[in-house]
N, C-alpha and C positions, 0 to 999 in steps of 0.2 A: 108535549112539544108545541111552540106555536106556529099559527098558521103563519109559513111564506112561501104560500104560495100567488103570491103580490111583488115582483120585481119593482122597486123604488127605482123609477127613471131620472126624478130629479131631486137625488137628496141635496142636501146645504152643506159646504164645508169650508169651516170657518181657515184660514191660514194665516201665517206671518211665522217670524223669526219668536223663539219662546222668551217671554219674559217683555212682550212686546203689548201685553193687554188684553191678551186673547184672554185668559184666565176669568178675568173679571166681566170682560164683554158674554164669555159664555157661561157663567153665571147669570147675568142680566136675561139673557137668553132663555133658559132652560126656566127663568119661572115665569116666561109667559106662561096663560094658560092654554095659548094652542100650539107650543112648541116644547117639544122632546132635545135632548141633546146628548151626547157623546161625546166625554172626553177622553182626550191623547188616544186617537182613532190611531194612531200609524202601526199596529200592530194587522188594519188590513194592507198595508203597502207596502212594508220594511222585506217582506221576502219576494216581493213584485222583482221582476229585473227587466232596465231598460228596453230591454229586446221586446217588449209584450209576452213573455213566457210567465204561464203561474206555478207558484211551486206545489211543489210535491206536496199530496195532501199528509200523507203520514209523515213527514216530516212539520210538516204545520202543526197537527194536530201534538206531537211531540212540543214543539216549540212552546206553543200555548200553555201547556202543561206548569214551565216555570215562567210564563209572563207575568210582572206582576198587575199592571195594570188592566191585564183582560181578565185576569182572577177576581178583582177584585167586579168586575161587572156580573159575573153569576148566570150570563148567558151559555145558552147550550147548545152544544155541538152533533150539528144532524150530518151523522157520515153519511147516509146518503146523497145529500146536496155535492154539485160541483166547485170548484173554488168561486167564480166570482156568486154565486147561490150562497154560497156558507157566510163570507163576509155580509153580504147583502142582508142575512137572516138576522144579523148582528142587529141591524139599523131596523131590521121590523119586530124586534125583542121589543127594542127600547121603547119604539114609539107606541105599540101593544101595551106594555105592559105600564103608562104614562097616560093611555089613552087620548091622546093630542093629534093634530090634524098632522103634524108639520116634523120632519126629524132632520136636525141636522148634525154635525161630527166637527171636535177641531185636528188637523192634521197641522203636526210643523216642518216638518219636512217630507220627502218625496213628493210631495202633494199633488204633481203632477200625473204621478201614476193612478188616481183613484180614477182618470177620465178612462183607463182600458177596461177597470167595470162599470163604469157610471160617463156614458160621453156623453149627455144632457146634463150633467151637475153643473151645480151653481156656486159661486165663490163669494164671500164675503173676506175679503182681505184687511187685514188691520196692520200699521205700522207706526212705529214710535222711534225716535230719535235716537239714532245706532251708540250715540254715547253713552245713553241713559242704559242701554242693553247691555255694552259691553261691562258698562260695572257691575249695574245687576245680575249679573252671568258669574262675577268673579265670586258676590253674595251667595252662591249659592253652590259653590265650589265647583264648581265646573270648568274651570279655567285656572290658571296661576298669574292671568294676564292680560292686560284689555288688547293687547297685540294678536293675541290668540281668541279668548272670549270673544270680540266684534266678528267674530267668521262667520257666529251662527246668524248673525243678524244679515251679512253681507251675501249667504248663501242663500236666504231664504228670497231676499231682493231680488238676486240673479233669477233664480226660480218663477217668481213671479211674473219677471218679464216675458221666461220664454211660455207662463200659463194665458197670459193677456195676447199673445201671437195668437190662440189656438181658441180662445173661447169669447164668441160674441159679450160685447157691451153688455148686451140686455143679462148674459148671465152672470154680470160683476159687480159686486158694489166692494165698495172702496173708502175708508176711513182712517182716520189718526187717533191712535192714543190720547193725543194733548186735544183732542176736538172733542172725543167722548168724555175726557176727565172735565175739559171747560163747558161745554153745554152738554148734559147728557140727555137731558129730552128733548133736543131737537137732532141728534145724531142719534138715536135710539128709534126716532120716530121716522127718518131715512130708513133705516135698516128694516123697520115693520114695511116700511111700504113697499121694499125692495121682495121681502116675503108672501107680501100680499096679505097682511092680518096687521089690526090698528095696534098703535102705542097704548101700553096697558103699564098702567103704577105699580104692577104688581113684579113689574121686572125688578125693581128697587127694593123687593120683599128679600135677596140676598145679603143681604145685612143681618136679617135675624137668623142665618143660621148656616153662615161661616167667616171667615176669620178675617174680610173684605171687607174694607170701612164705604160709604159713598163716597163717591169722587171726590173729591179735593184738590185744587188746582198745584197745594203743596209738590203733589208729584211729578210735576210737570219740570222739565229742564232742570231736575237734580245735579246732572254730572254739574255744569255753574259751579254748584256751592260744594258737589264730593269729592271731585274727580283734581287731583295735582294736574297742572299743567302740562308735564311730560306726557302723561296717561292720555290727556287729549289731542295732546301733537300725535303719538303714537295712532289714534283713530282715526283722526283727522288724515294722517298719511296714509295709511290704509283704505279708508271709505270714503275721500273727502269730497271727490266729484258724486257718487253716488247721493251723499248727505244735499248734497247742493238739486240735483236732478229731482230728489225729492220734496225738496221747496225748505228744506233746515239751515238756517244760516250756520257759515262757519265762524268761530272762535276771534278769529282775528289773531292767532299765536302765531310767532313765525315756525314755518315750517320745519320740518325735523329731517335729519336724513338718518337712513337707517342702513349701519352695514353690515356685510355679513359677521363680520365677529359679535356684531349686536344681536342678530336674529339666532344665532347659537345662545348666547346667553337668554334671550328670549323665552326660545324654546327649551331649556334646564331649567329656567325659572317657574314655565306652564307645568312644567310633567310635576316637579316638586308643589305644587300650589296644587294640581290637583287630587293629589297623592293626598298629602294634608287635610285637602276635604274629604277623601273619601273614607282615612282614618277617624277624623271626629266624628262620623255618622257611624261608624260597623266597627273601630275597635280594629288594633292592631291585626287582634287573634284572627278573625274571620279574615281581613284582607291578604294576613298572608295565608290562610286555608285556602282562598277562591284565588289564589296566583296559580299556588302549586295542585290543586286541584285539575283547574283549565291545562295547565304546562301536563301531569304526570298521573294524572285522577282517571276515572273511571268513570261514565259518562252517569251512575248513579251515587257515587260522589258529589260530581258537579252539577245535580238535581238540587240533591241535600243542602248543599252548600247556596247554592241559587233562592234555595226557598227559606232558607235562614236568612238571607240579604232581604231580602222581599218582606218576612215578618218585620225585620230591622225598620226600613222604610217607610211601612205601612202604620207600624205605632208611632210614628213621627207624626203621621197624621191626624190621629187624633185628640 
């Protein structure tokens, strides 16, 4: 078992809306050589509840059981530890067993709540232009619609605002997607100093060995060239003063109005669009097992069933 008996008062935790650049900034990240990292950390906050209550540890420990992405981290579970002990142990795994000075985690959503174990943490927030999100969000089947897709971008903003009320200057740094993708050794080299250890070439080392090309300014203001004009009126009416607050010029389309017979069709449109993606990655067969399972299963059913989704996913990967 390893030693935590070292409470991490001020880990790093990278944020933003997903598919916003975090992926690749915590890439860059994790091969400094005196930084550890942790990805899609929300498996410590997802059973947090607003109220500052922690959950049930055997219920955790159950949950865990079919998470896929804590499965795939291979850290271990010390039932003696209290909840915010046990999370905490997660983050001195990592950075033990990486032997680096420095640990830090990406959260995308709650992210607010990792301050009820961690109220010294530190935030490195990243953000990229909600239109660029909301299509790449549709990419990746998660939505049937940039009407619905831009939410995650729009909730993570909201989020962020109320995380900058609560946590000093000194413990925020703050960047853009399109500013790492256009200079990434001088936004890279913010971010070291913001950690306190120099800019090292070796962040650049993730190229050899995953599926992340280097920046390319290519990626920058896609929706321009992907995105049909309705698609962008649609964000645009949704996010458009946000988009603006954030310093992203608007389109220049005329505006859209959206009514409710529109927002039904909308929302038939998302549920079918996302149904679609969830069929091309798992197969008719499983998704209707893990419908009727969840509806009329047995909680070791819906084990079984969870951890077939999870193999499913995880050979996606590699």
């Amino acid at each position: 078992m390893q030693d935590n008996s070292h409470f991490i008062s001020e880990p790093i935790f990278l944020v933003g809306a997903e598919r916003s650049g975090t992926t690749v900034l915590r890439l860059m990240l994790k091969h400094h050589p005196k930084i550890a990292w942790c990805n899609e950390f929300e498996y410590a906050v997802d059973l947090l509840s607003d109220q500052k209550q922690f959950p049930d540890l055997n219920r955790y420990y159950e949950w865990l059981e079919t998470h896929r992405v804590f499965r795939a981290t291979g850290f271990e579970i010390d039932r003696s530890l209290s909840y915010p002990e046990l999370v905490n142990s997660f983050l001195v795994q990592k950075r033990d067993t990486e032997a680096k000075k420095i640990i830090g985690a990406t959260v995308h959503r709650h992210f607010e709540r990792v301050l009820q174990i961690w109220p010294d943490a530190r935030f490195i927030h990243v953000i990229r232009d909600g239109r660029d999100v909301a299509r790449s969000c549709i990419g990746m089947g998660w939505a049937g619609n940039v009407w619905f897709s831009v939410e995650r971008w729009r909730e993570a903003e909201q989020l962020w605002d109320q995380v900058k009320k609560i946590v000093p200057e000194s413990r925020r740094c703050e960047l853009s997607y399109e500013e790492l993708i256009a200079e990434p050794v001088l936004t890279l080299t913010k971010v070291c100093e913001f950690l306190g250890v120099p800019f090292d070439e070796e962040m650049f080392a993730y190229t050899k060995n995953s599926r992340y090309e280097f920046p390319d300014p290519k990626y920058i203001a896609q929706w321009k060239r992907k995105m049909s004009e309705r698609d962008v009126q649609l964000v645009e009416k949704k996010i458009g003063n946000l988009l603006v607050e954030r310093g992203y010029e608007l389109s220049g389309y005329q505006p859209i109005k959206v009514t409710p017979m529109m927002e039904k069709q909308l929302k038939v449109q998302n549920w079918w669009g996302r149904l679609q993606g969830r069929v091309e990655r798992l197969g008719w067969s499983l998704v209707l097992e893990d419908f009727v399972a969840r509806k009329f299963g047995s909680k070791d059913w819906q084990k079984k069933v969870l951890l077939q989704i999870n193999a499913v996913y995880q050979s996606r990967l590699k």
